[in-house]
Structure formats: structure tokens, C-alpha cells
C-alpha positions as semicolon CSV with decimal commas, in nm:
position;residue;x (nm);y (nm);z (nm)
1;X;-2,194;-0,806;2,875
2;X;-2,066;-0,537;3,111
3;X;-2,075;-0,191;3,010
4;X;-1,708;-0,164;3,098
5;X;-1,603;-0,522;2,848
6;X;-1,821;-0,305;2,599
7;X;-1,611;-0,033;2,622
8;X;-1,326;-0,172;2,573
9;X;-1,400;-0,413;2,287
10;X;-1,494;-0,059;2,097
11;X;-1,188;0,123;2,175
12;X;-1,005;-0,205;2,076
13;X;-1,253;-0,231;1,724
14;X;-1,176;0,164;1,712
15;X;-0,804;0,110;1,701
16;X;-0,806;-0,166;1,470
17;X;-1,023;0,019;1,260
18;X;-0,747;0,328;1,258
19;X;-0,475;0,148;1,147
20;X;-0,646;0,052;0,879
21;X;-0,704;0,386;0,757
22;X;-0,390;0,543;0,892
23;X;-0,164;0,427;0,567
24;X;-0,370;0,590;0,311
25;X;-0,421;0,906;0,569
26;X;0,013;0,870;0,571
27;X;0,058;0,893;0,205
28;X;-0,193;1,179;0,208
29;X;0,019;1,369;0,446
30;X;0,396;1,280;0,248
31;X;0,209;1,404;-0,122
32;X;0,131;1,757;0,064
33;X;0,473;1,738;0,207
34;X;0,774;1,981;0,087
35;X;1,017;1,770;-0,123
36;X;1,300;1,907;0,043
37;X;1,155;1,924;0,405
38;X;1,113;1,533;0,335
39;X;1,512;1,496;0,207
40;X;1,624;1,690;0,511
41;X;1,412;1,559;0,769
42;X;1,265;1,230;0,627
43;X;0,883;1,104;0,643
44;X;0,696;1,257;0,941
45;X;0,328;1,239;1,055
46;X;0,381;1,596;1,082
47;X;0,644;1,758;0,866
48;X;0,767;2,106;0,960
49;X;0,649;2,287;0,585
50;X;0,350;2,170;0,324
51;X;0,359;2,167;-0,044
52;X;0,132;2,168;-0,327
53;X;0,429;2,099;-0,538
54;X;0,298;1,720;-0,617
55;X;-0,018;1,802;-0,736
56;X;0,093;2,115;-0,948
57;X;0,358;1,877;-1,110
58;X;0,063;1,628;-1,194
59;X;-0,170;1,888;-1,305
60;X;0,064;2,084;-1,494
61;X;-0,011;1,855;-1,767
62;X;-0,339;2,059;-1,823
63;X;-0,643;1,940;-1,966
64;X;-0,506;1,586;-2,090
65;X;-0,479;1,446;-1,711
66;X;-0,873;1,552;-1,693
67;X;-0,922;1,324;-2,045
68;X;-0,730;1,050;-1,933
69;X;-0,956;1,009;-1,601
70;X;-1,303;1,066;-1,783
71;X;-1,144;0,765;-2,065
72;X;-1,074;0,547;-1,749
73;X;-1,366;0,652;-1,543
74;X;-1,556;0,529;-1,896
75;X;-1,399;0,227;-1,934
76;X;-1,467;0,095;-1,569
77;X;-1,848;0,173;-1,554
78;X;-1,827;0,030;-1,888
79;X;-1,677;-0,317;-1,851
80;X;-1,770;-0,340;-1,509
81;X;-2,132;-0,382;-1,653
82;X;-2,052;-0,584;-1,940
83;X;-1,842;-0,819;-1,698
84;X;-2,143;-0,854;-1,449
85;X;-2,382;-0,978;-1,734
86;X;-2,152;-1,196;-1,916
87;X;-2,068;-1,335;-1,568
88;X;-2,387;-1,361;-1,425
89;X;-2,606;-1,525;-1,730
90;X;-2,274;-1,766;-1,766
91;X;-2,267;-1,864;-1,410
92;X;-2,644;-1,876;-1,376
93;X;-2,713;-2,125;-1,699
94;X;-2,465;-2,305;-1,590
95;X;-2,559;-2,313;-1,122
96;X;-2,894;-2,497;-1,300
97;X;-2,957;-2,851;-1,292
98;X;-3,169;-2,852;-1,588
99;X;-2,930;-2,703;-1,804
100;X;-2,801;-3,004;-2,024
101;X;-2,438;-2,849;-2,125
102;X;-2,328;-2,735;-1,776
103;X;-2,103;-2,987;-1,694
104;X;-1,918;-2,888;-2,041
105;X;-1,944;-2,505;-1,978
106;X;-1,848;-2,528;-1,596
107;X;-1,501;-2,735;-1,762
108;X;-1,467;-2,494;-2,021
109;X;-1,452;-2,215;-1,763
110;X;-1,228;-2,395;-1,509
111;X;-0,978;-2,505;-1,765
112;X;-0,890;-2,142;-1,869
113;X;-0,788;-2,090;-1,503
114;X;-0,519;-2,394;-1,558
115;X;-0,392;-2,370;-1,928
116;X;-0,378;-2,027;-2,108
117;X;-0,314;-1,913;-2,406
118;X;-0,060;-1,667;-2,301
119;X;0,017;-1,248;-2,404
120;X;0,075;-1,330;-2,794
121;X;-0,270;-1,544;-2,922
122;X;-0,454;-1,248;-2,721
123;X;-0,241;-0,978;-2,942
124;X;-0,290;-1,136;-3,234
125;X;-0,674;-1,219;-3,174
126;X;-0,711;-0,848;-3,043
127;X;-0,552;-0,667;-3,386
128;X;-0,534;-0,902;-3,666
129;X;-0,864;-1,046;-3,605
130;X;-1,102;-0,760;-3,414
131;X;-0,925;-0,446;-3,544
132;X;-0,979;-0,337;-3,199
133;X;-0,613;-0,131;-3,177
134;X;-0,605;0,181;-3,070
135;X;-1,001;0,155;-2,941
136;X;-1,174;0,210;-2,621
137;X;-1,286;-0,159;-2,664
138;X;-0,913;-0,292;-2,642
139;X;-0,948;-0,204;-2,302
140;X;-1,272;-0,310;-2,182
141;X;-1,287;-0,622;-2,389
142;X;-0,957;-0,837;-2,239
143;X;-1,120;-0,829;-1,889
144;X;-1,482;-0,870;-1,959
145;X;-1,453;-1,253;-1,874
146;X;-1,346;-1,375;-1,563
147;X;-1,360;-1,791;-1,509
148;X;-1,314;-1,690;-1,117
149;X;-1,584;-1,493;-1,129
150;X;-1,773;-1,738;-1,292
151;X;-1,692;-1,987;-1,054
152;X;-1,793;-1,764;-0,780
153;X;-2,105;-1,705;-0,892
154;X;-2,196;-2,024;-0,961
155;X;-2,115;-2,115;-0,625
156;X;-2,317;-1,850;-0,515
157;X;-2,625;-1,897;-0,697
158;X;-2,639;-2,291;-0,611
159;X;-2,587;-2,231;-0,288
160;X;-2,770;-1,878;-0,168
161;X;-3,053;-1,893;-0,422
162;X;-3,281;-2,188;-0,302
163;X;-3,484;-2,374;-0,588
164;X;-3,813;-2,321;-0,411
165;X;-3,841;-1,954;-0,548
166;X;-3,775;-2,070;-0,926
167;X;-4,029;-2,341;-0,896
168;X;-4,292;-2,127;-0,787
169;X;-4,139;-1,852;-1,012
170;X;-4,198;-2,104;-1,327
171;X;-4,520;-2,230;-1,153
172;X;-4,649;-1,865;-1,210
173;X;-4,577;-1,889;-1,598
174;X;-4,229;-1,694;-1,558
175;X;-3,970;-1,790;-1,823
176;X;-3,613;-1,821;-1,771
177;X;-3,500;-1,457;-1,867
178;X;-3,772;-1,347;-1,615
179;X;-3,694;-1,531;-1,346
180;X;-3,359;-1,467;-1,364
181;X;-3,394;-1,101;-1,369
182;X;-3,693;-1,057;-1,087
183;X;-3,621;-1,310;-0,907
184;X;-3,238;-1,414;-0,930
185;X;-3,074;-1,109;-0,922
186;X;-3,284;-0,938;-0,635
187;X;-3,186;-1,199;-0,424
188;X;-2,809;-1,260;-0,529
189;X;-2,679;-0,922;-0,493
190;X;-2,401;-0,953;-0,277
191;X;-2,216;-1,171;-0,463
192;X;-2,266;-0,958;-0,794
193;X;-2,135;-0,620;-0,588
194;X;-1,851;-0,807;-0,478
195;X;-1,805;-0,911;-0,855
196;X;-1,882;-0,554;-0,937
197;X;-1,583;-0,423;-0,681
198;X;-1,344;-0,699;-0,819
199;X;-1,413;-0,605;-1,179
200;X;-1,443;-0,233;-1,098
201;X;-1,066;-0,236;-0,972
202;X;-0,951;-0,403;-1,244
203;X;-1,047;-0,212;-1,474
204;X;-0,951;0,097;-1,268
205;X;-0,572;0,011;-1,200
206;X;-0,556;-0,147;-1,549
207;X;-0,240;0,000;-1,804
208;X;-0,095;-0,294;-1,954
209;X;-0,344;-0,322;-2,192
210;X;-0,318;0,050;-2,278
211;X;0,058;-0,004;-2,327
212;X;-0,008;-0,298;-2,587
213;X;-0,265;-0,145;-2,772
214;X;-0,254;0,211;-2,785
215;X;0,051;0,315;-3,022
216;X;-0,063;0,640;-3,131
217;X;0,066;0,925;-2,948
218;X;-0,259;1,151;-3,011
219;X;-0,482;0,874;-2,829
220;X;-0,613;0,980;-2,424
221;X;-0,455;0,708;-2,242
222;X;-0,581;0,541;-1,924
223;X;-0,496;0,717;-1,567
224;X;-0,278;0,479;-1,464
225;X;-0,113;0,510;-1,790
226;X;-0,081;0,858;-1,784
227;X;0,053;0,899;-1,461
228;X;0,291;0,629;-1,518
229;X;0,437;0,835;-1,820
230;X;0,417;1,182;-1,559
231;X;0,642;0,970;-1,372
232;X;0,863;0,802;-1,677
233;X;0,909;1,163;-1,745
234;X;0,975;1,296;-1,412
235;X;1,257;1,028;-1,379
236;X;1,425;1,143;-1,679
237;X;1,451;1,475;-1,595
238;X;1,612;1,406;-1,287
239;X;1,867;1,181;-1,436
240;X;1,944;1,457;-1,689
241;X;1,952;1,704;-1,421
242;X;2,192;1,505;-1,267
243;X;2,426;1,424;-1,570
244;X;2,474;1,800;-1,632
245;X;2,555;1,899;-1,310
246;X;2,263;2,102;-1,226
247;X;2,151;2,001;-0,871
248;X;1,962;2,270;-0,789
249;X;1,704;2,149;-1,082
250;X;1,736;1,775;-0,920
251;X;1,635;1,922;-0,580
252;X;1,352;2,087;-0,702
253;X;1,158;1,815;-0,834
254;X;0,889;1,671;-0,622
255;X;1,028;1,294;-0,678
256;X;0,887;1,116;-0,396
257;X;0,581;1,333;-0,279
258;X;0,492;1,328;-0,643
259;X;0,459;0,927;-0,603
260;X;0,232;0,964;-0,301
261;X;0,037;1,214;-0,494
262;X;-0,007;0,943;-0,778
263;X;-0,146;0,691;-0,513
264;X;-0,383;0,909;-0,423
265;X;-0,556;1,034;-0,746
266;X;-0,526;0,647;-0,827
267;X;-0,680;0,506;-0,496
268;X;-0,961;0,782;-0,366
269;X;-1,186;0,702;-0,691
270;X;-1,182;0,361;-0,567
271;X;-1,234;0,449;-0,253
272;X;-1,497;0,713;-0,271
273;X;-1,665;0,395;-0,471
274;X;-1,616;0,173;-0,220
275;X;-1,964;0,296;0,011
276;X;-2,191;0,279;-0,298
277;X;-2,103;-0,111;-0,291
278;X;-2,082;-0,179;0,077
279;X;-2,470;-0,044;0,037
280;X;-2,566;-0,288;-0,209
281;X;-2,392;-0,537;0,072
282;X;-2,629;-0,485;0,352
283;X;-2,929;-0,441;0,120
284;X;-2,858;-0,764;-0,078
285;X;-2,883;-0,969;0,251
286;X;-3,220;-0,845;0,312
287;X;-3,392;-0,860;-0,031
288;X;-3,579;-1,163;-0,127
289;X;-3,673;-1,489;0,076
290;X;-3,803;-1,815;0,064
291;X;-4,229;-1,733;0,176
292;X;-4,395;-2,085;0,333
């Protein structure tokens, strides 16, 4: 290819790649952004006066907004690991032809995907049976199983992990447990980082579960929980504001910068995250191989 087509095509891949970024770079810009420079002269790449005002709202909260992102930061390595094993020994047992049951278990998991048992059974399961209100586990637990995950992997392992190196794996007097963990796994992990990422957001941008089963006011709640109440709060001051009269108060909230300022404590975790993964990519495509 000519130096000049190659050129081009990165300048084109350059530009694509830009506008990719440039949303996230956008909110970034509105959350530093003076509330009332954005009333007066709307959103702008480059507004005419910067504010802190967002974040000091946010962080005014103190030490609890610091608890509530070490409870979620917990709960995601934590159920992102449990969801990878209960995910990967599932869809493993299950990718293997000499597994008796795995026409059962591969039903078992597709038919949750079709027919659930809806919000109330899980309630009821989660407090009346577990006792797991009001628990870190009530919100690792209700995500730890995926059936499109398992299906994923599945597909994955019967498809990228060839049955030559488990023959000569067993050949060599390795059991199942071993061969699944020295051989398997080497070999098979880009499809458990991109079951890692999937879980990993999951868990990060997770509140519902916090809002069914924490009821105690005195509990840390989730991130996303938390800054969901900043904001529940936020709103209601501004609506009181406005019934008495005093719009000098409503002005001076940071309503909408303080929603881009959310996004971005909620998404630059994730995204900070994101390399550590795309690492595990390139290296799981190179690990492991069928030897003649």
C-alpha cells in the first residue's frame, strides 16, 4: 500500500477513534462547567467560566461517599470472581462430551433465559429463606449466575479449546480439576475477560438490588445508590427552593453539571479498568496451542 493510502486510512482510524472518546471528554468538560455560565450560555466545548461546584456538592457528603465506593469497589472484585468460577466450571462440565448430564444442564441453563421466576420468588428466596437482608451478599449473590454467560462459554470452550490438548493432558495422568485449571483456562482467557468485563459492569452500575435489600438507614450503600440519593436530594431542594420563592437558592445549585459529575465518578472506574482487561485480550490469544 502507498505511503500516502496509509496515511490517510490513519487519520481516518484517528478520527473515528476521537469521536469515540469525545462524549465522555464532553461530559468531563459540562461537570467542571459553572452552573450558571451553562443556563446563560448553554453546553459549550469551551464555556467562558469553570466550576468545582459539582464535585464539592458530591463530596460534601464527607466520608460516607468514600464508604459507599470501597462497599461497591468490594462487591465487584467480589462477584466478579465468584461469577467467573461458577460460570466457567458450569460451562466447562457441561462444553464436554463425556459429561453424561450435559444435555440436562445446558437445558436447565437455557430455559432460565426464556421463563423466569420474576422480582417476588427472588425476594422471598433472598430474605425469608437466606437471611441475606441488609448483607454485602444480597448484592453479590443475585448476579453471580449468568445462563448467557454460560452459554458463551460453552460456546467458547467447544469451539476454541481443541480436544487434542485434554487427551494428551489425561494421557499424562492429569485429572479433570487439573486439566481444567493448567490447561483450560490458560488457553480460554479471552472469553473469561470478556465475562470478567460483562460481570464487572454489572456489578459496578448495579442499585436495584441495594434499593430492595438494604432498609436500614445506617447501612453504606452502593455508589450508584448513593449518588442516586445525592441526586433524589438535590432535586428536592430545588423544588422547595422553588415553592418558597427563593430563586436565588434554585440558581445556585449545580443541577445539571452535578449529573455530568455523577457520570463521571460512575464511568472512569470502569474505564480506568477497562486496559487491565484489554491486556488479558491480547495475551489470551497467544497462550497455549495445539504442539504436533
Amino acid at each position: 500500500m502507498p505511503r500516502g493510502w496509509n496515511i490517510v486510512f490513519n487519520i481516518i482510524i484517528g478520527l473515528f477513534s476521537f469521536s469515540c472518546v469525545f462524549p465522555f471528554l464532553y461530559v468531563i468538560i459540562i461537570s467542571f462547567t459553572d452552573e450558571k455560565t451553562l443556563a446563560l450560555e448553554g453546553f459549550s466545548i469551551l464555556p467562558s467560566k469553570f466550576s468545582a461546584d459539582a464535585y464539592h456538592y458530591i463530596f460534601s457528603t464527607g466520608s460516607e461517599l468514600f464508604s459507599s465506593f470501597g462497599l461497591t469497589l468490594l462487591v465487584t472484585v467480589l462477584g466478579t470472581f465468584i461469577t467467573l468460577f461458577l460460570v466457567t466450571t458450569y460451562a466447562y462440565a457441561v462444553s464436554r462430551k463425556s459429561f453424561e448430564f450435559r444435555g440436562f444442564f445446558s437445558f436447565l441453563a437455557f430455559f432460565t433465559m426464556l421463563f423466569s421466576g420474576g422480582m417476588v420468588p427472588g425476594y422471598i428466596v433472598m430474605t425469608q429463606f437466606l437471611h441475606l437482608q441488609n448483607t454485602i451478599w444480597a448484592l453479590v449473590l443475585p448476579l453471580a449466575m449468568s445462563a448467557f454467560s454460560i452459554i458463551v462459554m460453552r460456546t467458547f470452550f467447544q469451539t476454541t479449546v481443541p480436544d487434542e490438548i485434554i487427551e494428551s493432558a489425561k494421557m499424562d495422568g492429569a485429572g479433570e480439576f487439573l486439566t481444567f485449571a493448567r490447561i483450560v483456562l490458560p488457553v480460554s482467557l479471552p472469553g473469561i475477560a470478556t465475562i470478567g468485563l460483562f460481570s464487572s459492569l454489572g456489578y459496578w452500575n448495579d442499585w436495584f438490588n441495594a434499593l430492595l435489600y438494604y432498609n436500614k438507614p445506617d447501612l453504606t450503600p452502593p455508589l450508584q445508590f448513593m449518588l442516586m440519593r445525592i441526586e433524589k436530594n438535590m432535586e428536592f431542594l430545588r423544588q422547595m427552593s422553588q415553592h418558597l420563592g427563593d430563586y436565588n437558592a434554585v440558581g445556585a445549585l449545580p443541577t445539571e453539571t452535578v449529573r455530568m459529575a455523577m457520570v463521571v465518578l460512575a464511568t472512569l472506574p470502569i474505564v480506568m479498568a477497562y486496559p487491565f482487561f484489554q491486556r488479558y485480550f491480547v495475551q489470551g490469544l497467544t497462550v497455549g496451542s495445539v504442539k504436533g
